[in-house]
KEBA-602429 format. One record per residue: residue number from 1; x, z, y of N, C-alpha, C in turn; residue in three letters. Coordinates in nm, 2 decimals. Layout:
# KEBA-602429
NODE     i     n_c1     n_c3     n_c2    ca_c1    ca_c3    ca_c2     c_c1     c_c3     c_c2    aa
NODE   NUM        X        Z        Y        X        Z        Y        X        Z        Y   ALA
...
//
This chain:
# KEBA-602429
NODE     i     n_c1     n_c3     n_c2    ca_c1    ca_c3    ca_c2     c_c1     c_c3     c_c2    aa
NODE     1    -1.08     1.58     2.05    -0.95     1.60     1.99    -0.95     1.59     1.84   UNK
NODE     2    -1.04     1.67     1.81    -1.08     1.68     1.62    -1.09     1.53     1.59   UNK
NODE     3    -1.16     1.45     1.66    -1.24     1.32     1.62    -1.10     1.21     1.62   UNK
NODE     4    -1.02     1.22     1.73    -0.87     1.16     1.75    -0.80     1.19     1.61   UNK
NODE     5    -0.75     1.33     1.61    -0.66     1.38     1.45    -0.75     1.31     1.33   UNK
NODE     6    -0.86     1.35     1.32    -0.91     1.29     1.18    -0.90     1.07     1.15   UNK
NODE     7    -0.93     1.04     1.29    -0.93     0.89     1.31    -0.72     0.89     1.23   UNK
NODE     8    -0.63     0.96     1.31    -0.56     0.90     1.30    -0.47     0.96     1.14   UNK
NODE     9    -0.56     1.06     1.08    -0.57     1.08     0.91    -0.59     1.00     0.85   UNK
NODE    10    -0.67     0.93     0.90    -0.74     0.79     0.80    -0.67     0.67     0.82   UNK
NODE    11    -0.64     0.63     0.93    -0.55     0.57     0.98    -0.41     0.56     0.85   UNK
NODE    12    -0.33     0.68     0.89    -0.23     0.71     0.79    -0.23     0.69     0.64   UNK
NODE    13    -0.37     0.75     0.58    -0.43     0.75     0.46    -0.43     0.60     0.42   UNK
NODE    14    -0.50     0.50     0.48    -0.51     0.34     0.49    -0.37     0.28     0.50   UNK
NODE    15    -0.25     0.32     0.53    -0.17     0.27     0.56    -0.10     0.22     0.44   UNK
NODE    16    -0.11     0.39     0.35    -0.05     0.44     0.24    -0.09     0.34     0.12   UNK
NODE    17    -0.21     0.38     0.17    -0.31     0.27     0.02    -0.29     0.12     0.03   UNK
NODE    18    -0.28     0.10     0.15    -0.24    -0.07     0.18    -0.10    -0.08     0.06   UNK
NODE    19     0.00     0.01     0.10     0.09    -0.04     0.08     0.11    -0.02    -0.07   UNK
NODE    20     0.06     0.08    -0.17     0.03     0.13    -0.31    -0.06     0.00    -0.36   UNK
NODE    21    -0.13    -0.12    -0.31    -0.20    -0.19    -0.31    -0.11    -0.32    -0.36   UNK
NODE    22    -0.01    -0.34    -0.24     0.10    -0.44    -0.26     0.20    -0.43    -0.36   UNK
NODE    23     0.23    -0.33    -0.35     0.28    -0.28    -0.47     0.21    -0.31    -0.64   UNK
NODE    24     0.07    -0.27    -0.63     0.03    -0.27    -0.76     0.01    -0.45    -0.82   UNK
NODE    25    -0.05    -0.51    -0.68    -0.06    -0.64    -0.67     0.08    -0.74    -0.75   UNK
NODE    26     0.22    -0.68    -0.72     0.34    -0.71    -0.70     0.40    -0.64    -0.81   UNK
NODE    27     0.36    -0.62    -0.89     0.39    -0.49    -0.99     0.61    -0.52    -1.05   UNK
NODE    28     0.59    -0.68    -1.13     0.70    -0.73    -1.15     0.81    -0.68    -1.09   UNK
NODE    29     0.79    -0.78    -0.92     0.84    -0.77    -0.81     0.89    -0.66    -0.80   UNK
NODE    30     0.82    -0.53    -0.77     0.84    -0.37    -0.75     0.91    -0.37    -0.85   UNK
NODE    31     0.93    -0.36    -0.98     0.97    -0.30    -1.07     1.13    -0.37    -1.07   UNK
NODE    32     1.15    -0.49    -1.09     1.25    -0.59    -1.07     1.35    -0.50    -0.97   UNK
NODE    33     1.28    -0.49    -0.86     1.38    -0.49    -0.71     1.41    -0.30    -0.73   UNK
NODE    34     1.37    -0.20    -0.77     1.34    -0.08    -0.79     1.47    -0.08    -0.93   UNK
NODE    35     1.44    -0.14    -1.04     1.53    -0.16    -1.12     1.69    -0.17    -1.10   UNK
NODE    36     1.71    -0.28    -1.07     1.85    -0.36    -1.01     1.92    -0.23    -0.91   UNK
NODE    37     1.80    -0.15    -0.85     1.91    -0.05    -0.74     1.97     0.05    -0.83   UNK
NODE    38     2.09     0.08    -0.74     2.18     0.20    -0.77     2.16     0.33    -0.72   UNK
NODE    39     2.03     0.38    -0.66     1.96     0.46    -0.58     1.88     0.43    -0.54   UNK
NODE    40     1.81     0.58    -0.50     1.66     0.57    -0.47     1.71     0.54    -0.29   UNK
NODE    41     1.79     0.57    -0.25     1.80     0.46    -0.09     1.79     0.33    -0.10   UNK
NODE    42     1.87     0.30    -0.21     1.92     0.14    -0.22     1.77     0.06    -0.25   UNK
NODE    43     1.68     0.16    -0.34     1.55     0.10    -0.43     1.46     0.07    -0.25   UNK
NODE    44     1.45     0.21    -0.23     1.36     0.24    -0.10     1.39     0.05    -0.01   UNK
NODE    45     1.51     0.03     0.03     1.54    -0.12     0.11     1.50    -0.16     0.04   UNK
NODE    46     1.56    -0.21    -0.12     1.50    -0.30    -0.17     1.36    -0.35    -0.15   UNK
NODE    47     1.26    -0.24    -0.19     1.15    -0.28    -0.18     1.05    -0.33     0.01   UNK
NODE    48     1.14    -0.26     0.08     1.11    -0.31     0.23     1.15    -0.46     0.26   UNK
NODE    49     1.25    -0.50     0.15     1.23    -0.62     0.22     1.16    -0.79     0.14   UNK
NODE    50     1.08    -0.71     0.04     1.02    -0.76    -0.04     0.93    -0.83     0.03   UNK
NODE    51     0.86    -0.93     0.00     0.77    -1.05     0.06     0.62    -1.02    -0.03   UNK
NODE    52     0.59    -0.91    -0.05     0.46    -0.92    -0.13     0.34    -0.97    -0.10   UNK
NODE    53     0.26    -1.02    -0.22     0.16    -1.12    -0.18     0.03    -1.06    -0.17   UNK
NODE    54    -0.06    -0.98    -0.10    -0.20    -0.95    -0.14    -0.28    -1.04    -0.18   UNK
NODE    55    -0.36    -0.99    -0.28    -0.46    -1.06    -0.35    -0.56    -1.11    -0.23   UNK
NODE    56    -0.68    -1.14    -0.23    -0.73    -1.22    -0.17    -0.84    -1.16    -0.13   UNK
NODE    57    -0.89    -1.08    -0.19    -0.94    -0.97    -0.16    -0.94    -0.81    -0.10   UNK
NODE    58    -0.79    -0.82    -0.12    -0.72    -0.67    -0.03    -0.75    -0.72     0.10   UNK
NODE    59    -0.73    -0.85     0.11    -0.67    -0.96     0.26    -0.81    -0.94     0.33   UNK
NODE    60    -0.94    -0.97     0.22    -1.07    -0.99     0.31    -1.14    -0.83     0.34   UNK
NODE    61    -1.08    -0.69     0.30    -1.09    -0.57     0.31    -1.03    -0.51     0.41   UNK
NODE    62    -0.90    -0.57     0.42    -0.83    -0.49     0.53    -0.84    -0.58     0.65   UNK
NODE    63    -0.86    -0.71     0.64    -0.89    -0.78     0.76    -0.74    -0.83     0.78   UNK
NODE    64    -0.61    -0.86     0.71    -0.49    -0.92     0.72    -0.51    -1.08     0.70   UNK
NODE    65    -0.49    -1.15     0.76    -0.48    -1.28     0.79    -0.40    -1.36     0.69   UNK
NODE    66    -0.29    -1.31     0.69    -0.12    -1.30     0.61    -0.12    -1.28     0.44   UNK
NODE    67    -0.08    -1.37     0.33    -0.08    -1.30     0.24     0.08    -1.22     0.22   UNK
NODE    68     0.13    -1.24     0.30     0.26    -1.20     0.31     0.27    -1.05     0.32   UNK
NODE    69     0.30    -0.96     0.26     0.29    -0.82     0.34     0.45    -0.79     0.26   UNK
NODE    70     0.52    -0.65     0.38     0.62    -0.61     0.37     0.59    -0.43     0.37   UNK
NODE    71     0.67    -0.36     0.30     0.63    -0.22     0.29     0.72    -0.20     0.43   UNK
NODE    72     0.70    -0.09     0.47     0.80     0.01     0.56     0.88     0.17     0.48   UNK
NODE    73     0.90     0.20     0.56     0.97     0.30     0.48     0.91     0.42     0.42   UNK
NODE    74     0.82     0.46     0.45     0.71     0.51     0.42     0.66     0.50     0.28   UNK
NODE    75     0.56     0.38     0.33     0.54     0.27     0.19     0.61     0.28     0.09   UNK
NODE    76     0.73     0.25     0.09     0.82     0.22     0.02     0.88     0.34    -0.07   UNK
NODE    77     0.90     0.45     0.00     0.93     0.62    -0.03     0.78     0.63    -0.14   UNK
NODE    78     0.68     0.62    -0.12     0.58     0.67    -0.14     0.58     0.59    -0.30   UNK
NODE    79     0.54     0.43    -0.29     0.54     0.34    -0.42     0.69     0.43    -0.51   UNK
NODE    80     0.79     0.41    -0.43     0.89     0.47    -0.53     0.85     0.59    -0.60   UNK
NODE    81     0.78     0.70    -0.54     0.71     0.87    -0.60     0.58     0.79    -0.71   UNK
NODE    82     0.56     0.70    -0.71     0.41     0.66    -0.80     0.47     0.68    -0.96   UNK
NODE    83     0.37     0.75    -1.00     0.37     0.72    -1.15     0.30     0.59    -1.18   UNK
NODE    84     0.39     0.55    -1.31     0.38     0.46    -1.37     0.19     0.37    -1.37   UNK
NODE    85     0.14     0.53    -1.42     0.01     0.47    -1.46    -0.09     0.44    -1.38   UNK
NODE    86    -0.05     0.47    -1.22    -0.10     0.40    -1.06    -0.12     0.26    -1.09   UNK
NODE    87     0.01     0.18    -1.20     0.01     0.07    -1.16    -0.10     0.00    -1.28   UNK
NODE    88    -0.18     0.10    -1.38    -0.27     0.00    -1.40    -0.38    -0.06    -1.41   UNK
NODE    89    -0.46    -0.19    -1.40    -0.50    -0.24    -1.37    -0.65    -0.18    -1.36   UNK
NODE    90    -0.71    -0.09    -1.38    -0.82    -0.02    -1.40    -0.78     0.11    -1.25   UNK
NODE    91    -0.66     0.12    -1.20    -0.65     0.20    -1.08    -0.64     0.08    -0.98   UNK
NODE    92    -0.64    -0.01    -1.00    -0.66    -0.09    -0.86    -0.77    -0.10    -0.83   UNK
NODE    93    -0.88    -0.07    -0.88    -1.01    -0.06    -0.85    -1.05     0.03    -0.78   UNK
NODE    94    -0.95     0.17    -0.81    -1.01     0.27    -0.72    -0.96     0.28    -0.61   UNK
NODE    95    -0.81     0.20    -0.61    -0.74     0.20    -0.46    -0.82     0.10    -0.38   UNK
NODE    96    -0.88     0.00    -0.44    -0.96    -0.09    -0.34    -1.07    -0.03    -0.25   UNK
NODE    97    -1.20     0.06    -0.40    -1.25     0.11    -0.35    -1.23     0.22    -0.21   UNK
NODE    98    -1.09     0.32    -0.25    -1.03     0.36    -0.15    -1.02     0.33    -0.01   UNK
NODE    99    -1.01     0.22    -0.02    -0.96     0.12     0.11    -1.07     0.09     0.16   UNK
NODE   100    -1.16     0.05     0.09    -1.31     0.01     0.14    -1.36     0.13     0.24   UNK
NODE   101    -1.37     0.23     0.16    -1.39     0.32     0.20    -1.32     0.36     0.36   UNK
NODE   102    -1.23     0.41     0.37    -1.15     0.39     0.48    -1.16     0.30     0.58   UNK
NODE   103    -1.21     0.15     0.56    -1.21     0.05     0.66    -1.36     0.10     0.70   UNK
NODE   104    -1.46     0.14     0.62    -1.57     0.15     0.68    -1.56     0.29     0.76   UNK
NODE   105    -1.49     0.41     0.73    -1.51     0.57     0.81    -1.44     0.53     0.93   UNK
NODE   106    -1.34     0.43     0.95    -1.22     0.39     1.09    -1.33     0.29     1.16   UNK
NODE   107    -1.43     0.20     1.12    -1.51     0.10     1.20    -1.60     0.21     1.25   UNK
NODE   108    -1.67     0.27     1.16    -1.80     0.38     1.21    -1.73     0.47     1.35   UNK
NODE   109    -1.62     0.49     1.31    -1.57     0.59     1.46    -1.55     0.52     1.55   UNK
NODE   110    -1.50     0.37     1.57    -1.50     0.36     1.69    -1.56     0.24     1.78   UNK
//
């Protein structure tokens, strides 16, 4: 049971980072479509229906095929709570590493 909850922490955790990833990748985009709304509801859609591009190496980390990715609502709630300075370019390093991380503790379990 412990081994299930923790798989599906990481799980969650990886989900988060994916999408803080697309985001940071997309930075413009995010900011552009976040901008233009009239609310943090209206921002939250906005950004879900965004077409963002992963870099090429998020793609060969998380194993997505797709450069296309789209937030969920989640995602999107979350990127909206980010400070500013998530988005620069010296923290994408750590979110990668993050993710690395994560893709290796989710393979080792199962």
């Amino acid at each position: 049971m412990a081994f299930e909850e923790n798989q599906d922490r990481l799980n969650e955790r990886m989900h988060v980072c994916i999408g803080i990833l697309a985001a940071m990748d997309c930075g413009a985009q995010v900011f552009a479509a976040a901008q233009a709304a009239d609310s943090p509801a209206e921002a939250r859609a906005a950004l879900q229906r965004l077409h963002l591009t992963l870099k090429d190496d998020a793609r060969a980390i998380i194993g997505i095929r797709s450069d296309v990715y789209q937030l969920d609502e989640t995602q999107a709630r979350l990127v909206l709570d980010l400070r500013l300075c998530r988005y620069i370019r010296s923290e994408r390093a750590s979110v990668v590493a993050e993710i690395t991380d994560l893709v290796s503790r989710l393979r080792i379990g199962q």
